[in-house]
PyMOL Python script that loads the backbone (N, CA, C, O; Angstrom):
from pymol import cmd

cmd.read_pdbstr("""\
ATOM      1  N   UNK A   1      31.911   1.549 -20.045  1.00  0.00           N
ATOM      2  CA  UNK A   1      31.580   2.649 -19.156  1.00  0.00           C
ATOM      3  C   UNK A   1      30.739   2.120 -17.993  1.00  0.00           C
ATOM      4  O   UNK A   1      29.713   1.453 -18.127  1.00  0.00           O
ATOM      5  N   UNK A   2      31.289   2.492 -16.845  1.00  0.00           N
ATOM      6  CA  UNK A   2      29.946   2.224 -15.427  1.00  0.00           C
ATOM      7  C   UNK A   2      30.135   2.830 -15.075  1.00  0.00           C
ATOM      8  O   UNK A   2      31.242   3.366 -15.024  1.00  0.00           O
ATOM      9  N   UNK A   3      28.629   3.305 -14.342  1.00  0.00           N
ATOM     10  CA  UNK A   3      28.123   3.985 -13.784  1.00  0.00           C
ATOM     11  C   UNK A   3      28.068   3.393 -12.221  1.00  0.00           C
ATOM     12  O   UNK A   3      28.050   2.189 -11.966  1.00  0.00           O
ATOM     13  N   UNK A   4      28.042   4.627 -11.062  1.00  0.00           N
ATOM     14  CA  UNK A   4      27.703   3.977  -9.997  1.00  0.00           C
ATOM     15  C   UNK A   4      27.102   5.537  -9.282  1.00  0.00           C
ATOM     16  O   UNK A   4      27.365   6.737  -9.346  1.00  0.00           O
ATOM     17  N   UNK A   5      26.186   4.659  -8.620  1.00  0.00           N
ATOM     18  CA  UNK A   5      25.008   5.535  -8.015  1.00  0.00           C
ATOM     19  C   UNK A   5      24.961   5.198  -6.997  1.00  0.00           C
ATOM     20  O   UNK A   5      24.995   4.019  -6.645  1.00  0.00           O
ATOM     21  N   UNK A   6      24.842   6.455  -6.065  1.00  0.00           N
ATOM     22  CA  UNK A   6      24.810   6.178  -4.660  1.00  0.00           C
ATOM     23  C   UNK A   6      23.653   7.029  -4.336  1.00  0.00           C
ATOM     24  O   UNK A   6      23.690   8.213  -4.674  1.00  0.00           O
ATOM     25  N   UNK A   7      22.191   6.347  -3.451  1.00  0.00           N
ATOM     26  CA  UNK A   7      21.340   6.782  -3.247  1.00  0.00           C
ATOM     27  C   UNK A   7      21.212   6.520  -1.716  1.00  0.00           C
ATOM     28  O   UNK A   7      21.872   5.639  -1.165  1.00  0.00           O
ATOM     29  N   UNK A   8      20.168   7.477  -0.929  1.00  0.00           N
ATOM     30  CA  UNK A   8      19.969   7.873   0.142  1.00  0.00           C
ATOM     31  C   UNK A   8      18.468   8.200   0.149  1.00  0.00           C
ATOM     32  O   UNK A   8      17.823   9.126  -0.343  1.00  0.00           O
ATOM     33  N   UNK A   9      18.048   6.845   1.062  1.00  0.00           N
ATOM     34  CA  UNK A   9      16.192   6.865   1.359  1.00  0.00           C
ATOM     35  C   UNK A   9      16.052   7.589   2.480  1.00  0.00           C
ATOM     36  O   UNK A   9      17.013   7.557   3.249  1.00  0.00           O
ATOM     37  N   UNK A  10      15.131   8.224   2.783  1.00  0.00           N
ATOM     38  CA  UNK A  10      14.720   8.687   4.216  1.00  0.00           C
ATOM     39  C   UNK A  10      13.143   8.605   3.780  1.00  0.00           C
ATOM     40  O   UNK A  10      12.625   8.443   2.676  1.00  0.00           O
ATOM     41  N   UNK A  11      12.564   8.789   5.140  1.00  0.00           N
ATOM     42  CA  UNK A  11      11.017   9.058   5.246  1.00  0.00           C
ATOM     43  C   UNK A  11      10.798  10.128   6.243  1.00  0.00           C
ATOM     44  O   UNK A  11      10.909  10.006   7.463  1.00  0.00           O
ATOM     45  N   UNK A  12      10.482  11.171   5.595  1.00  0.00           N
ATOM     46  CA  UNK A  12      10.186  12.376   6.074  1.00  0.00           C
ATOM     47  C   UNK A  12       8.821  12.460   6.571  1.00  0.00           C
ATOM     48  O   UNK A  12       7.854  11.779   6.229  1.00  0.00           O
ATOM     49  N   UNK A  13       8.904  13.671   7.681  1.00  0.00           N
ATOM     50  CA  UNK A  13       7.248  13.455   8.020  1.00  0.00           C
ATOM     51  C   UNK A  13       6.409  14.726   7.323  1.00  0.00           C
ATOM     52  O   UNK A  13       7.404  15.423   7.119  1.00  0.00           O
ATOM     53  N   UNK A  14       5.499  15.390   6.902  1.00  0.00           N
ATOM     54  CA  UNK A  14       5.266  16.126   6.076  1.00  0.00           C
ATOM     55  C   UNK A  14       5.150  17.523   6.589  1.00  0.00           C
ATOM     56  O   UNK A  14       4.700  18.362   5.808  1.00  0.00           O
ATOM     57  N   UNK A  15       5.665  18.072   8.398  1.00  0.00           N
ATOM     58  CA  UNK A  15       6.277  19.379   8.267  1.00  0.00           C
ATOM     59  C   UNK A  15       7.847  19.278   7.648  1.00  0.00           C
ATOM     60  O   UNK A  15       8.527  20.255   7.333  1.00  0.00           O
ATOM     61  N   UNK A  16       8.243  17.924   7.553  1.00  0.00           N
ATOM     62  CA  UNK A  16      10.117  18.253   7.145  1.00  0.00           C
ATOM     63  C   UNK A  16      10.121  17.905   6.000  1.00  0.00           C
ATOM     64  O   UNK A  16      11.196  17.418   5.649  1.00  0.00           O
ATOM     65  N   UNK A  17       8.792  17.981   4.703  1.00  0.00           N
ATOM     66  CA  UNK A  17       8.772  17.855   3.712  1.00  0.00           C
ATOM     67  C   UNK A  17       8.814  19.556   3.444  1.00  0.00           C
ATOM     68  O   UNK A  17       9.888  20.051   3.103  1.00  0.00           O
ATOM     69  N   UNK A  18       7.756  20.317   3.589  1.00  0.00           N
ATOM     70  CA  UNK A  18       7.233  21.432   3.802  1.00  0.00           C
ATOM     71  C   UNK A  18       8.599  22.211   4.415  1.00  0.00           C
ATOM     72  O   UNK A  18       8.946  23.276   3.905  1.00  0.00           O
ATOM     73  N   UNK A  19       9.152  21.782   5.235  1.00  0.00           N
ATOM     74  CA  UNK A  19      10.360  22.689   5.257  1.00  0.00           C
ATOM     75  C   UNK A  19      11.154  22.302   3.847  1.00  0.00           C
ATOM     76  O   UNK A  19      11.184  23.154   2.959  1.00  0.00           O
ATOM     77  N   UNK A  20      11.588  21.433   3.710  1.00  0.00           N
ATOM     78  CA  UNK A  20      12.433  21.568   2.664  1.00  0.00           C
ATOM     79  C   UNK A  20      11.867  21.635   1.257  1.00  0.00           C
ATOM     80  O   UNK A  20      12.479  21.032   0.376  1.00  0.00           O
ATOM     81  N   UNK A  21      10.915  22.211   0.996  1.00  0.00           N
ATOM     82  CA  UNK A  21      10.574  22.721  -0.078  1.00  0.00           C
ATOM     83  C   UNK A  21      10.491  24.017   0.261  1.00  0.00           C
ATOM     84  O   UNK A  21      10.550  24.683  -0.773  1.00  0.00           O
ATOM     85  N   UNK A  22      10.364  24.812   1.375  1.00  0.00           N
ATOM     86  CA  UNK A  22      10.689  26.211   1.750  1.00  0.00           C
ATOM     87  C   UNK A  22      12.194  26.871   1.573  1.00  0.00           C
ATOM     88  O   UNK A  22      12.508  28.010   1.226  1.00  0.00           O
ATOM     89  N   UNK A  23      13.065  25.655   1.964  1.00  0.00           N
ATOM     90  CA  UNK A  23      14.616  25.893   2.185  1.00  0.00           C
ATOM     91  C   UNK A  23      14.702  26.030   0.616  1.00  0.00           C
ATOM     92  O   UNK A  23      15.065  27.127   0.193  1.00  0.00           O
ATOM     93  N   UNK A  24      14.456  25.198  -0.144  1.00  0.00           N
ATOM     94  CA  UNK A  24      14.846  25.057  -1.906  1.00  0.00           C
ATOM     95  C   UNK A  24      14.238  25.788  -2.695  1.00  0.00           C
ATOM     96  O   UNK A  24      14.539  26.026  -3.865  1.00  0.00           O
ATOM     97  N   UNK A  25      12.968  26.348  -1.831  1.00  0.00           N
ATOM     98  CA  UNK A  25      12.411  27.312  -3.017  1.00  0.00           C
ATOM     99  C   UNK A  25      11.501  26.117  -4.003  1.00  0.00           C
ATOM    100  O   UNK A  25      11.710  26.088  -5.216  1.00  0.00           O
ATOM    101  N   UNK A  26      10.912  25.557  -3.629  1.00  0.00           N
ATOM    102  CA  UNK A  26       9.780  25.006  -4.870  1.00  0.00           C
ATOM    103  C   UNK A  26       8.809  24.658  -4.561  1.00  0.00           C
ATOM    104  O   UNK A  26       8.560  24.254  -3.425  1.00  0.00           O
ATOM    105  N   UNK A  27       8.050  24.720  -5.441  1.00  0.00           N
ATOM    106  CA  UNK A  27       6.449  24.713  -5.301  1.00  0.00           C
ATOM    107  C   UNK A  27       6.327  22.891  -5.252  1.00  0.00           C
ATOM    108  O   UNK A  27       7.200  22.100  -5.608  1.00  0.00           O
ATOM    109  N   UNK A  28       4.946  22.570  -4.689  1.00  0.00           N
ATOM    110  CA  UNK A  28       4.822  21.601  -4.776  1.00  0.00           C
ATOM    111  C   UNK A  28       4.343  20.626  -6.168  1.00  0.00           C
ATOM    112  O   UNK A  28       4.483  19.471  -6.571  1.00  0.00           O
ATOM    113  N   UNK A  29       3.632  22.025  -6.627  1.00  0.00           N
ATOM    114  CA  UNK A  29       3.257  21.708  -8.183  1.00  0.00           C
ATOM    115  C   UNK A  29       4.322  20.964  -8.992  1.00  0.00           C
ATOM    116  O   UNK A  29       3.972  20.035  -9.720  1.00  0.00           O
ATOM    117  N   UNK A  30       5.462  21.288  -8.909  1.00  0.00           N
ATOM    118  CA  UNK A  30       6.790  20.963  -9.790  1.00  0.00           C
ATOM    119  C   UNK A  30       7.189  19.987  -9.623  1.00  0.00           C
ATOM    120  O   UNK A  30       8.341  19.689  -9.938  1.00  0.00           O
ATOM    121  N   UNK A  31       6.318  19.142  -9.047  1.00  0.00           N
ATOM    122  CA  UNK A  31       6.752  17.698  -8.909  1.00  0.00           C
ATOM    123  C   UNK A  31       5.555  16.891  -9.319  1.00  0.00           C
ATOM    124  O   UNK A  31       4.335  16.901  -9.154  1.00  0.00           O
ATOM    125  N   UNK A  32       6.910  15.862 -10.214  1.00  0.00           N
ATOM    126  CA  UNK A  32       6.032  14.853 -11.206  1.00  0.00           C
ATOM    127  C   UNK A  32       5.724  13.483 -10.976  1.00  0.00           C
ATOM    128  O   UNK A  32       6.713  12.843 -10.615  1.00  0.00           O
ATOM    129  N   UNK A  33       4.688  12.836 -11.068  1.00  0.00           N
ATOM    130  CA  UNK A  33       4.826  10.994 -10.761  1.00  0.00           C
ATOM    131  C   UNK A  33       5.894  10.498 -11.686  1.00  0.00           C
ATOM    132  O   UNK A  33       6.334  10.781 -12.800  1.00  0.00           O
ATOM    133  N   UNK A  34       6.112   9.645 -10.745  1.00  0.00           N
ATOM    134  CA  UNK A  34       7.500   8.601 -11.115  1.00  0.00           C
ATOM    135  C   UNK A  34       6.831   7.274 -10.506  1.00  0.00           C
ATOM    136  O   UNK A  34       6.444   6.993  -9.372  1.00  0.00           O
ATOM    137  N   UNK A  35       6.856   6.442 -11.950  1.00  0.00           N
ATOM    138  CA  UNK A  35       6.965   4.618 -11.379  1.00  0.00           C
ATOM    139  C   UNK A  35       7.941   4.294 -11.630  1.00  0.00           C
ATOM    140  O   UNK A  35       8.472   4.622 -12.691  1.00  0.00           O
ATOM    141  N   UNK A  36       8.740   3.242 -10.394  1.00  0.00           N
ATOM    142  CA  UNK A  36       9.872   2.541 -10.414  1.00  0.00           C
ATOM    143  C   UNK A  36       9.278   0.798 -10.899  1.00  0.00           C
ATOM    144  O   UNK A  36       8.366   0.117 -10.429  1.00  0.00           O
ATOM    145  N   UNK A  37      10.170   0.549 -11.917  1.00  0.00           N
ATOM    146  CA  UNK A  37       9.879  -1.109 -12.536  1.00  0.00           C
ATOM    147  C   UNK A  37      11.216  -1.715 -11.967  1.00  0.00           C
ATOM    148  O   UNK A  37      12.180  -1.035 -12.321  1.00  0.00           O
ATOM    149  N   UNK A  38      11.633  -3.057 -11.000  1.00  0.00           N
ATOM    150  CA  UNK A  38      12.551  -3.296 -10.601  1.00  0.00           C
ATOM    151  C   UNK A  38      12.832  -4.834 -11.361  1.00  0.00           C
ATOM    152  O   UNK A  38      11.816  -5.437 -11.705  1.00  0.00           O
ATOM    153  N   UNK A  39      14.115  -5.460 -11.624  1.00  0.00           N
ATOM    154  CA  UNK A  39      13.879  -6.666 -12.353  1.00  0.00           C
ATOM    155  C   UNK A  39      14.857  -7.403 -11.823  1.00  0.00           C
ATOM    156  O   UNK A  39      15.620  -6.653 -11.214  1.00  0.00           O
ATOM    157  N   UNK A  40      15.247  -8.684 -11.758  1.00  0.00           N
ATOM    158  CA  UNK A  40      15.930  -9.083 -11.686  1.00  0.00           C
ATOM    159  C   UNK A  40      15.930 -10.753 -12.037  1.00  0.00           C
ATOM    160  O   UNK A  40      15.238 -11.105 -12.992  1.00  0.00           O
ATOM    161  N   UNK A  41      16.664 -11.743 -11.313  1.00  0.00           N
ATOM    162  CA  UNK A  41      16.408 -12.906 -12.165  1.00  0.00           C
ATOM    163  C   UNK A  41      15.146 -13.939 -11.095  1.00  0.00           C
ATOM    164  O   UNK A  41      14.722 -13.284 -10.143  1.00  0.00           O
ATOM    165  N   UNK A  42      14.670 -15.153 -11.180  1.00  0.00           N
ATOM    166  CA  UNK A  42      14.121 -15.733 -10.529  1.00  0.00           C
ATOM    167  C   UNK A  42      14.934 -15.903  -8.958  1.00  0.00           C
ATOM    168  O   UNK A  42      14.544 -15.656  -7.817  1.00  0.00           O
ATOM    169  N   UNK A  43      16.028 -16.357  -9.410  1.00  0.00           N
ATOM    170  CA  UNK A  43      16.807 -16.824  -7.872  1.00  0.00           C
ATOM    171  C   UNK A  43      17.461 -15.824  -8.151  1.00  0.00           C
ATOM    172  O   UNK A  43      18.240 -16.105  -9.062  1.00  0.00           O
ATOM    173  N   UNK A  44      17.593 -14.252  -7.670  1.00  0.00           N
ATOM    174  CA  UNK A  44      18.178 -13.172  -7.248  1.00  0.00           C
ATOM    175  C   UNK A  44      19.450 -12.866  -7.203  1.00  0.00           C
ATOM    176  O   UNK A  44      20.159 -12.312  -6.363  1.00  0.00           O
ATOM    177  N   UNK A  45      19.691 -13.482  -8.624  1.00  0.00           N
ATOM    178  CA  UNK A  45      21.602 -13.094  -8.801  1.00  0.00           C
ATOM    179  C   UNK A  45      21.712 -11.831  -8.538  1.00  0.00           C
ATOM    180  O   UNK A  45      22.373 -11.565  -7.534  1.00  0.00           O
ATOM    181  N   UNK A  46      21.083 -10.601  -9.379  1.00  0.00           N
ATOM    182  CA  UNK A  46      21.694  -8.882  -9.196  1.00  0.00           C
ATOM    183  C   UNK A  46      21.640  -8.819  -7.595  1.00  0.00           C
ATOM    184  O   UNK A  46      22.494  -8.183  -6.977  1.00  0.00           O
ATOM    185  N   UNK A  47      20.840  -9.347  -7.098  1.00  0.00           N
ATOM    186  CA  UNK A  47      20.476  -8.766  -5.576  1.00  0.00           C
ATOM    187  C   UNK A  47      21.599  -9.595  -4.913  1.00  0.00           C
ATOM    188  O   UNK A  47      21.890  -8.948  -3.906  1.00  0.00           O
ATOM    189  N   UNK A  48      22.318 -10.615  -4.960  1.00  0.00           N
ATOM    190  CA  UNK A  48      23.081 -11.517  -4.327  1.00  0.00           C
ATOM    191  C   UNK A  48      24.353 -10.858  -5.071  1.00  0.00           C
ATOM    192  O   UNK A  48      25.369 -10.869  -4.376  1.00  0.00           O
ATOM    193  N   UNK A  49      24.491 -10.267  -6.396  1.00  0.00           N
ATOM    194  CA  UNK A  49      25.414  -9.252  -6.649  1.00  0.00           C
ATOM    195  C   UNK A  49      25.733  -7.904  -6.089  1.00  0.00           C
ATOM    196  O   UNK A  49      26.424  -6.991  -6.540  1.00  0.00           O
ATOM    197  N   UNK A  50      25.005  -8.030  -4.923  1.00  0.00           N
ATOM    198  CA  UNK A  50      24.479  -6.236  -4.938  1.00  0.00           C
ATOM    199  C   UNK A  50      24.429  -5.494  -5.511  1.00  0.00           C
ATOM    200  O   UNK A  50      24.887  -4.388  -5.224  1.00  0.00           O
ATOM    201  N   UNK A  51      23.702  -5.853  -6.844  1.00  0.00           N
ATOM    202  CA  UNK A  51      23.025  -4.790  -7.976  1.00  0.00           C
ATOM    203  C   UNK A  51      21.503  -5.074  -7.719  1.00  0.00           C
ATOM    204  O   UNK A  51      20.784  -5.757  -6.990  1.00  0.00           O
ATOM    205  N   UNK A  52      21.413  -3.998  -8.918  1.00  0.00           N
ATOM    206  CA  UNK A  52      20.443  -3.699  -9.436  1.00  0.00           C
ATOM    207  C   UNK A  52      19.885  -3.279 -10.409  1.00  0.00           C
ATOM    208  O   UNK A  52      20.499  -2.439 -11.067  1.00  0.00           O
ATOM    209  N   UNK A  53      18.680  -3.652 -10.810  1.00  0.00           N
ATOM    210  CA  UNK A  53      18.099  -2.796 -12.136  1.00  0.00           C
ATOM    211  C   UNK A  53      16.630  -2.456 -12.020  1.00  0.00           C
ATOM    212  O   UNK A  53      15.622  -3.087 -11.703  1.00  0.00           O
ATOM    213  N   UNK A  54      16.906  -1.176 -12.411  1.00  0.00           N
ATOM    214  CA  UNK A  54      15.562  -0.162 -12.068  1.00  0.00           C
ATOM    215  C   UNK A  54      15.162   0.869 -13.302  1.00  0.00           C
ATOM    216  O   UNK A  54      15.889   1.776 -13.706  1.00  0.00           O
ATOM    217  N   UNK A  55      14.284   0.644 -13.643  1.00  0.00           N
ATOM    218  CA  UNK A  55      13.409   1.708 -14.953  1.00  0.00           C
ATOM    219  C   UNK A  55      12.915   2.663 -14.279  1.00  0.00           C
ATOM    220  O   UNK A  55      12.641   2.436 -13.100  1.00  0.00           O
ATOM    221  N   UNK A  56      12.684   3.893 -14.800  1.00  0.00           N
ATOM    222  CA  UNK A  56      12.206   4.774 -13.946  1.00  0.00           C
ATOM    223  C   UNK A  56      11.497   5.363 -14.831  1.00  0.00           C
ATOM    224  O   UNK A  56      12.043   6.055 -15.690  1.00  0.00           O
ATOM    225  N   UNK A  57      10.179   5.199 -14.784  1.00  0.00           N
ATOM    226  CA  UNK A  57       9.015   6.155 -15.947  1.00  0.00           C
ATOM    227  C   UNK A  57       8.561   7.529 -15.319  1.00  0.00           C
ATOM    228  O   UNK A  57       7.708   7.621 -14.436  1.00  0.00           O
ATOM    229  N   UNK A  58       9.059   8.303 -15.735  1.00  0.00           N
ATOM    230  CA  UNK A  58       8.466   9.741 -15.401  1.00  0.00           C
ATOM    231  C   UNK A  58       7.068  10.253 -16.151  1.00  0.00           C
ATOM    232  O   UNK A  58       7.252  10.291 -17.367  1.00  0.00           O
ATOM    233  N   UNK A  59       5.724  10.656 -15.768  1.00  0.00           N
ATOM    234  CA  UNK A  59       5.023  11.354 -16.521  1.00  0.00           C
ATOM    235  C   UNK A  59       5.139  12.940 -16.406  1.00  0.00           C
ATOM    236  O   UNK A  59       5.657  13.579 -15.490  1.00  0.00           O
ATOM    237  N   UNK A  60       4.392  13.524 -17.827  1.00  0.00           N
ATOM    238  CA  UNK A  60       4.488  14.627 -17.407  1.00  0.00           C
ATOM    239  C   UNK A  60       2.906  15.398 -16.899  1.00  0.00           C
ATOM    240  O   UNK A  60       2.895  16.544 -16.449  1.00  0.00           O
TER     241      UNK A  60
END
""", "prot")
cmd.dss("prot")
cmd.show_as("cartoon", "prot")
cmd.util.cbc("prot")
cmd.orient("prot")
C-alpha cells in the first residue's frame, strides 16, 4: 500500500489567519501543538529520493 501526500505551505499574515478562521467557523482555542520529527539518512538519500519521513506528535 502507498500513500501519497500532497501538501501546500503558505505563510499567512495574522489578519488572513483571523479571516480564515472567521470563513471556517473556529475558535482559536481548537487548535492543538504539533511537533514535527524529520529523519532521514546521513548523506540524504530520502531527500535525493524526493521523499520523506516525518512523525508528527500531537498534544492534547
Amino acid at each position: 500500500m502507498q500513500e501519497i501526500e500532497i501538501e501546500f505551505k503558505n505563510i499567512l499574515t495574522k489578519q488572513e489567519f483571523d479571516t480564515l478562521l472567521q470563513w471556517f467557523q473556529i475558535k482559536s482555542e481548537q487548535f492543538q501543538p504539533q511537533t514535527n520529527y524529520y529523519f532521514d539518512t546521513e548523506d540524504y538519500l530520502l531527500k535525493k529520493n524526493e521523499s520523506a519521513l516525518r512523525i508528527k506528535k500531537k498534544r492534547p
